[in-house]
C-alpha positions as CSV (number, residue, x, y, z in Angstrom):
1,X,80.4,-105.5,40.6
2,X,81.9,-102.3,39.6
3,X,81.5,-100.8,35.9
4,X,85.1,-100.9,34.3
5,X,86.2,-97.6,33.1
6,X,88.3,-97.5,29.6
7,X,89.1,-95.1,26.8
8,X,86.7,-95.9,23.8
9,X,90.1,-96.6,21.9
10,X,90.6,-100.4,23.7
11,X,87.0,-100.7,23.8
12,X,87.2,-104.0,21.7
13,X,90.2,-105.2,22.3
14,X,90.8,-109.1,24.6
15,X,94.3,-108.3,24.3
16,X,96.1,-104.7,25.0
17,X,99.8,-105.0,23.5
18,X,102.9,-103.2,25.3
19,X,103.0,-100.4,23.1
20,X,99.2,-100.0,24.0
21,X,100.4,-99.8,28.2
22,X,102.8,-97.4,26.9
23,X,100.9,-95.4,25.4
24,X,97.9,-95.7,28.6
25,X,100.8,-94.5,30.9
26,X,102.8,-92.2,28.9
27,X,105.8,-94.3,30.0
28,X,109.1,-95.9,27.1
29,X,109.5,-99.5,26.5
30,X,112.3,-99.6,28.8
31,X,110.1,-99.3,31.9
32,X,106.9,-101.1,30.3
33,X,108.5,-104.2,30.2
34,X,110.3,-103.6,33.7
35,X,106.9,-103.2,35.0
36,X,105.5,-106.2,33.2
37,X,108.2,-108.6,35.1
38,X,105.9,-108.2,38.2
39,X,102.4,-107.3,36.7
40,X,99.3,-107.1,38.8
41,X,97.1,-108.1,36.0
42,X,97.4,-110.8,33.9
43,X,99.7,-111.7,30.9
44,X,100.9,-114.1,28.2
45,X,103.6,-114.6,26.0
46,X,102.3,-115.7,22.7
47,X,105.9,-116.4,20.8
48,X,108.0,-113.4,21.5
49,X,105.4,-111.1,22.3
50,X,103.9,-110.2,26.1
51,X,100.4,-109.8,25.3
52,X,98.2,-108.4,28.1
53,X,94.2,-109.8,29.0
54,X,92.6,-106.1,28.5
55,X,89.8,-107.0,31.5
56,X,92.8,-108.4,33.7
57,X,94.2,-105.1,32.9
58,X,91.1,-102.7,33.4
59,X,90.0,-103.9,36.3
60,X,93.4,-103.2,38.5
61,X,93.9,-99.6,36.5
62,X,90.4,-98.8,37.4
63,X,91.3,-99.5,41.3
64,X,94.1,-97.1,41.2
C-alpha cells in the first residue's frame, strides 16, 4: 500500500472541514461545495455541516 502524503497541519485530523479543502486548494466556498456535490472521496453531513473522512480525502489527492 502506498504511504499517504499530507501537510503536518491535518496530521490528526478524521475529519477535514470545507474551509480546510479550501484552504488545501486555494479555491472560495462557492466552488468547494460545487465540487463536493460529486466528491471522489468520501463525505458526511453531520446536521448542516459537509464534513469530509481526511483518509478518504488523502488517498485520492495523493493520486493526482
Amino acid at each position: 500500500m502506498a504511504e499517504i502524503n499530507y501537510p503536518d497541519k491535518y496530521k490528526n485530523k478524521l475529519f477535514l472541514s470545507v474551509k480546510d479543502m479550501m484552504e488545501i486548494f486555494g479555491i472560495g466556498e462557492n466552488l468547494a461545495y460545487q465540487y463536493l456535490k460529486e466528491a471522489p472521496f468520501r463525505t458526511e453531513r453531520v446536521g448542516s455541516k459537509i464534513m469530509i473522512f481526511s483518509n478518504s480525502f488523502w488517498a485520492w489527492y495523493n493520486m493526482l
